[in-house]
Rosetta silent file (secondary structure, phi, psi, omega in degrees, C-alpha in Angstrom):
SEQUENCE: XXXXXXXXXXXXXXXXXXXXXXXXXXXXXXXXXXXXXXXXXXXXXXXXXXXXXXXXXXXXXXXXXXXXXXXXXXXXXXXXXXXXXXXXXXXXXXXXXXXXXXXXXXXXXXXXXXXXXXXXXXXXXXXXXXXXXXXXXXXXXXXXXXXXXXXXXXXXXXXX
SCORE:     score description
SCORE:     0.000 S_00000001
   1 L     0.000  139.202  170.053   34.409   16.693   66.526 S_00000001
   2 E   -95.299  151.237 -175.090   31.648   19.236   66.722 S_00000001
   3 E  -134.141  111.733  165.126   28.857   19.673   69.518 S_00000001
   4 E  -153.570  149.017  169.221   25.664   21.510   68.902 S_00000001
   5 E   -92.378  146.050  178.877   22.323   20.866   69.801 S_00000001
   6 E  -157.045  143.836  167.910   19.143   20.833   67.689 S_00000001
   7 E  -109.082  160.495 -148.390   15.568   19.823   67.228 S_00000001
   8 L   -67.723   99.930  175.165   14.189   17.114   65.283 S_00000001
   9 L   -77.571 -152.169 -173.633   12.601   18.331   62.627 S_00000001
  10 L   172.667  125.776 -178.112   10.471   16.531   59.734 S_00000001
  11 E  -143.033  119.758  164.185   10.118   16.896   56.251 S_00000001
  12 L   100.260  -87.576 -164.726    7.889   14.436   54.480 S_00000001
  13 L  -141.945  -13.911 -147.741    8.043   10.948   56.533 S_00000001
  14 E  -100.145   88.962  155.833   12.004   11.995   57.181 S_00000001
  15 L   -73.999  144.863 -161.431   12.921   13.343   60.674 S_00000001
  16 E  -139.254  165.453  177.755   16.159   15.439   60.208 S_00000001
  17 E  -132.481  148.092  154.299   17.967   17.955   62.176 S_00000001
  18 E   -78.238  135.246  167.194   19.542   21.010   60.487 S_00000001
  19 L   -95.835  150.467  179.076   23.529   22.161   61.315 S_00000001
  20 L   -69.393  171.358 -166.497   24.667   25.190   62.151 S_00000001
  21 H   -63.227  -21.160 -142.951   26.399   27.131   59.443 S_00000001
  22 H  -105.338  -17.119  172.057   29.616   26.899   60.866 S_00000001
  23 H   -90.143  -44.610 -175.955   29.891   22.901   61.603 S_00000001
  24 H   -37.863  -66.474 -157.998   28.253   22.464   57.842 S_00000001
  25 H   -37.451  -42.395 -151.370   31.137   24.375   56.429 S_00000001
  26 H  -100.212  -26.721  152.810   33.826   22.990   58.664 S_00000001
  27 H   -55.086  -52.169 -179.789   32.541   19.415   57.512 S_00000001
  28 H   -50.449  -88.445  173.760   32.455   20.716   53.534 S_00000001
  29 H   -38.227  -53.261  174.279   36.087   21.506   53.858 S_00000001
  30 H   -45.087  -60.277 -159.124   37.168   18.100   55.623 S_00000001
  31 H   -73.371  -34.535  166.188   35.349   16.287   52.955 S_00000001
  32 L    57.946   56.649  153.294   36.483   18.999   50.355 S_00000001
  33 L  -159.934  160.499  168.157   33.290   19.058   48.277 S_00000001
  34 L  -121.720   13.682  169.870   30.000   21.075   48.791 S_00000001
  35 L  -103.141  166.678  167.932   27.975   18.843   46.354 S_00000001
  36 L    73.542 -175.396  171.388   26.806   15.365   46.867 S_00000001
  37 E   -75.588  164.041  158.256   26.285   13.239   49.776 S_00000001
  38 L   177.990  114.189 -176.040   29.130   13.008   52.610 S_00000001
  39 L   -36.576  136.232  145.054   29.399   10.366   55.037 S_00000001
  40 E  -152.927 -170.878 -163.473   29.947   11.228   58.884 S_00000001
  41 E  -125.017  146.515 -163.006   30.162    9.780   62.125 S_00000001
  42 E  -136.908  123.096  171.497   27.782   11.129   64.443 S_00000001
  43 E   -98.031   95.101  159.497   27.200   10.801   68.350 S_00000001
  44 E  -117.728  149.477 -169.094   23.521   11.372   69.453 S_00000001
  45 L    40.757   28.036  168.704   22.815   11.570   73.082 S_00000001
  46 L   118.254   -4.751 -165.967   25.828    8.974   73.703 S_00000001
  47 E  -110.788  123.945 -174.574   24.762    6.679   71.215 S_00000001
  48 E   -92.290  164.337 -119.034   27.234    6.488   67.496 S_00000001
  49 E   166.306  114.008  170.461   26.117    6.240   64.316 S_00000001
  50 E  -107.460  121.490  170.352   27.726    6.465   60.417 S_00000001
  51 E  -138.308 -148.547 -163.196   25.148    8.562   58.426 S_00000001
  52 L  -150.546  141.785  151.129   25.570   10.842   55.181 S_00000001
  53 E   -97.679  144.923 -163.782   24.438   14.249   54.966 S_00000001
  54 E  -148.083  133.953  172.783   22.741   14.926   52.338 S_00000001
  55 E   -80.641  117.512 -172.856   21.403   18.284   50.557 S_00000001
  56 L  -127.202  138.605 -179.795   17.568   18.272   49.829 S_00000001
  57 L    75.562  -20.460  177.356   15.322   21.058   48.926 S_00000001
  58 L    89.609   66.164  156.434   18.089   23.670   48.818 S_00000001
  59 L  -179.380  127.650  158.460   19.320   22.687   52.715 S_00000001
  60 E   -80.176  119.988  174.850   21.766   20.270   53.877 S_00000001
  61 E  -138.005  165.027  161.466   20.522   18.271   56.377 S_00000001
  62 E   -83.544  124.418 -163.165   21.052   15.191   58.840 S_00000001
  63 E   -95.162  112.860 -179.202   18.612   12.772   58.147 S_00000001
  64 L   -89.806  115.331 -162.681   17.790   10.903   62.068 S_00000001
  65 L   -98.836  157.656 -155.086   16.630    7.296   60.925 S_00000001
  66 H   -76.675  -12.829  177.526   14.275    5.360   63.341 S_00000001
  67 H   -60.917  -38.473  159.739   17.258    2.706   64.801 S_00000001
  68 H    -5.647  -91.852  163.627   18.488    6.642   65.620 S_00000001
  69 H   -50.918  -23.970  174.945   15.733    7.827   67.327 S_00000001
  70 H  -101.710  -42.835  153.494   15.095    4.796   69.369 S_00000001
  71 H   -64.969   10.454  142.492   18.207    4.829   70.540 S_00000001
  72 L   -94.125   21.924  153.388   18.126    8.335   72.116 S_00000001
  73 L    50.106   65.355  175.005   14.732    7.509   73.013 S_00000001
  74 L  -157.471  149.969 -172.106   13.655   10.987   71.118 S_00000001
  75 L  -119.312 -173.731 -159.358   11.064   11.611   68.811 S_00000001
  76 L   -88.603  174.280 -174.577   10.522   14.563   66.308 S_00000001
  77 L    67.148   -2.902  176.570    9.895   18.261   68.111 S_00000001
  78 L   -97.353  149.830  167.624   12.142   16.755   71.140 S_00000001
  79 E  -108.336  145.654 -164.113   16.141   18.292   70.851 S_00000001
  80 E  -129.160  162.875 -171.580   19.083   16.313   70.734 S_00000001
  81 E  -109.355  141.643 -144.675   22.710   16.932   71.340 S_00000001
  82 E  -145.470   80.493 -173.721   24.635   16.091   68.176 S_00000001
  83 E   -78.614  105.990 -178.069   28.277   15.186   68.116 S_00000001
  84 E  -133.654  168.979 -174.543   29.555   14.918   64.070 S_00000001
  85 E  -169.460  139.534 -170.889   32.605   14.667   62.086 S_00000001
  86 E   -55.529  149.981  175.187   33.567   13.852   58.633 S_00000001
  87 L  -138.216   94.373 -164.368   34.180   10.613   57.738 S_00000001
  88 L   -69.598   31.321  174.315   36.607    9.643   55.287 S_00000001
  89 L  -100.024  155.726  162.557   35.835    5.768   55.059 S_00000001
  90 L  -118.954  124.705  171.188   34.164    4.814   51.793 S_00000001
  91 L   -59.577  119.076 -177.490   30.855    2.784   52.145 S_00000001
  92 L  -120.227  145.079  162.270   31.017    0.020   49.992 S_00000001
  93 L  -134.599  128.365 -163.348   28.185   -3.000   49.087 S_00000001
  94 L  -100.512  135.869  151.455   29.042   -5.910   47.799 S_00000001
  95 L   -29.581  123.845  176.000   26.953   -7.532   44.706 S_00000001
  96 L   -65.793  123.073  170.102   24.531   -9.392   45.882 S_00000001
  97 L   -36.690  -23.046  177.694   25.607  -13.076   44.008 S_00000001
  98 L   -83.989  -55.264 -163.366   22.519  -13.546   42.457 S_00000001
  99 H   -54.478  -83.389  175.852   22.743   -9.981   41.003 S_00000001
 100 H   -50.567   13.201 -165.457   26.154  -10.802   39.635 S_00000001
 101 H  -133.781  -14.619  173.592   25.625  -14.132   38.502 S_00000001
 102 H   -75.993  -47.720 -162.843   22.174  -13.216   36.443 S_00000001
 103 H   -65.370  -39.902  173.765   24.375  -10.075   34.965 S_00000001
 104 H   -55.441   -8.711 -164.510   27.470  -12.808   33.696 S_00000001
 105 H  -108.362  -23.976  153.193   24.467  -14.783   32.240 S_00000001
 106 L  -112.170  109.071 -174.937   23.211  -11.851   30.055 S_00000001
 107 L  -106.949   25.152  118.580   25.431   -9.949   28.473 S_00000001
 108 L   -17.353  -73.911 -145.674   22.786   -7.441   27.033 S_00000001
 109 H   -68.176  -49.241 -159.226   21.948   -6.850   30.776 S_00000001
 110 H   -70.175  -51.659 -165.607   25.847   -6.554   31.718 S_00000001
 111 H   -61.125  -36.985  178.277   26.882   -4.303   29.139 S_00000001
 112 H   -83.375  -16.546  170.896   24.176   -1.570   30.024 S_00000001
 113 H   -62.851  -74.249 -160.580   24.700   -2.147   33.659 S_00000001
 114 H   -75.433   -0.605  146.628   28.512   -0.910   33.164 S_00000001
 115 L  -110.387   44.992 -174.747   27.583    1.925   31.430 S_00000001
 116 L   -84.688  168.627  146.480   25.107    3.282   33.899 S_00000001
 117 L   -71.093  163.432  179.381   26.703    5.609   36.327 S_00000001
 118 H   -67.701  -10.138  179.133   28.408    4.541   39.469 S_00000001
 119 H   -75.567  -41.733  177.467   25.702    6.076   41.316 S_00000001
 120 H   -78.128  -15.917 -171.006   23.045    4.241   39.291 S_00000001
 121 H   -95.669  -26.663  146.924   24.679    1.480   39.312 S_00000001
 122 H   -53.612  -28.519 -165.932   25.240    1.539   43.465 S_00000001
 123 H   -92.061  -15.489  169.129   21.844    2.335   43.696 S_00000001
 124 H   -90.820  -24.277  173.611   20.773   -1.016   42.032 S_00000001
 125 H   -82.911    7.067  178.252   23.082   -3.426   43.928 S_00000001
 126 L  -102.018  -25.541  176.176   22.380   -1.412   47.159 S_00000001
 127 H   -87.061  -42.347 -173.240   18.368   -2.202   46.968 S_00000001
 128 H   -75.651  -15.800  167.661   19.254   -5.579   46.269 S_00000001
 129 H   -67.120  -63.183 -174.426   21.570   -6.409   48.907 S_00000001
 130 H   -46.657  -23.657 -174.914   19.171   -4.770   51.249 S_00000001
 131 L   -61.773  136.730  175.495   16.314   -6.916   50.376 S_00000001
 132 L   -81.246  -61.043 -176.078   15.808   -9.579   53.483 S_00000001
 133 L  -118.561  173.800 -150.965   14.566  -12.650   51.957 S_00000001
 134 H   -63.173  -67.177 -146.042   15.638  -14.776   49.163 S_00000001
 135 H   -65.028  -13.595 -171.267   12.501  -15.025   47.056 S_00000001
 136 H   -83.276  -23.145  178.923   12.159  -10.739   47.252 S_00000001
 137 H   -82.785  -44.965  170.061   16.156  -10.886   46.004 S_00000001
 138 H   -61.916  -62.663  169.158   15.233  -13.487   43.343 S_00000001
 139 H   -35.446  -65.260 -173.480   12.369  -11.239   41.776 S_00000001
 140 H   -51.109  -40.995 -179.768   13.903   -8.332   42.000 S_00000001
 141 H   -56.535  -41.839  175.421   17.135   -9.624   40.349 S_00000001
 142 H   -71.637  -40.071 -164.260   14.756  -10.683   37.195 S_00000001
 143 H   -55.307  -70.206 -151.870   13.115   -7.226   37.737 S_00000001
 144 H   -44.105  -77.368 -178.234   17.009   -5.421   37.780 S_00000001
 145 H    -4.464  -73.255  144.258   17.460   -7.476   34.364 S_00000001
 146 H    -7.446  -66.780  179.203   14.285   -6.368   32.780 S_00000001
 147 H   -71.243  -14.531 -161.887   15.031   -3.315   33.447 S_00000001
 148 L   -72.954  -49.350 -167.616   18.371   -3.574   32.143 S_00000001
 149 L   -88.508   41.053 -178.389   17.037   -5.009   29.019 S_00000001
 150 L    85.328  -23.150 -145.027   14.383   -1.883   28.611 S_00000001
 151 L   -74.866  -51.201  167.190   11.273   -3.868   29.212 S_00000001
 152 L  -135.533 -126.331 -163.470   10.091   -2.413   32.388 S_00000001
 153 L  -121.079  163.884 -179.959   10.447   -0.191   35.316 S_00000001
 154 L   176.138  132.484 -174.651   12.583   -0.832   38.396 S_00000001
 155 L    56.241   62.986 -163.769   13.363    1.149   42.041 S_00000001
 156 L    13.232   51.541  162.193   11.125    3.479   40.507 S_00000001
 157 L  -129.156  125.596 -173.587   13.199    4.583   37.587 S_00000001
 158 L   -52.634 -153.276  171.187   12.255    4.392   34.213 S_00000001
 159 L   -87.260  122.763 -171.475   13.973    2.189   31.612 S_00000001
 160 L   -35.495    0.000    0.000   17.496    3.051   30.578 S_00000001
C-alpha cells in the first residue's frame, strides 16, 4: 500500500486529490491498464474506502466524495494523508427487478438494451438501482424504456 499526502483540491463541484507520479504508475501496472477507470481501496486519515480513479481533463485523479470528507472531518484546501492500493474486486450492480422485468416485457426495449455497450448498459442499471424510492425507480424504468425505444432522452444521453 502506498502513503502520500495531498491537498484537496476541486474541480467543478468535485473535490479530488491528485497522486504522485510514482504511486499512479505503480497502481497502472497492478491493474495493468492506463485507460479507463480502476477501482482501489483507499485509507484517508484512518478511515477506508473503495473508490475508482478516474482520468478527467488529461489528469488522473482521486475523486474525495462527501461520506469521504466527513469522515476525515476535512474539507477542500485542508491536506489529507492518503493510503491506496489497487483493487482487483469487480464492482458489480444487480438489475434493479423492475428494470428487468419491464425489459422481458418489451422485447424492442431488450434487444437494444443488449446491444448497448457494457458500459452503457452499467450505466443505466447503476442510476436505477441507486434511485431511493419506489415511485422515482418506477418512472425512471418507463423513462429507461422510452429511451430504449428512441422516443426520448434519459441520464442525459440522447436516444440510441
Amino acid at each position: 500500500m502506498n502513503t502520500f499526502k495531498a491537498k484537496i483540491d476541486i474541480i467543478g463541484i468535485n473535490p479530488f486529490v491528485f497522486l504522485p507520479a510514482s504511486v499512479l504508475s505503480g497502481i497502472q501496472k497492478q491493474a495493468n491498464k492506463t485507460k479507463g477507470p480502476i477501482r482501489v481501496k483507499v485509507t484517508i486519515d484512518g478511515h477506508d474506502f473503495t473508490q475508482t480513479l478516474v482520468k478527467y481533463s488529461g489528469d488522473w485523479r482521486l475523486y474525495i466524495n462527501g461520506p469521504m470528507l466527513k469522515a476525515a472531518n476535512k474539507k477542500v484546501g485542508d491536506t489529507i494523508t492518503v493510503k491506496i492500493e489497487f483493487d482487483p474486486s469487480e464492482k458489480t450492480v444487480l438489475m434493479n427487478p423492475k428494470l428487468e422485468t419491464a425489459l422481458s416485457q418489451n422485447v424492442k426495449a431488450k434487444k437494444v438494451f443488449n446491444s448497448l455497450s457494457p458500459s452503457r448498459q452499467n450505466e443505466i442499471v447503476r442510476y436505477i438501482s441507486n434511485l431511493k424510492s419506489e415511485a422515482a425507480i418506477e418512472k425512471n424504468v418507463v423513462r429507461a424504456v422510452q429511451f430504449l425505444l428512441g422516443r426520448e432522452r434519459f441520464i442525459g444521453r440522447e436516444r440510441p
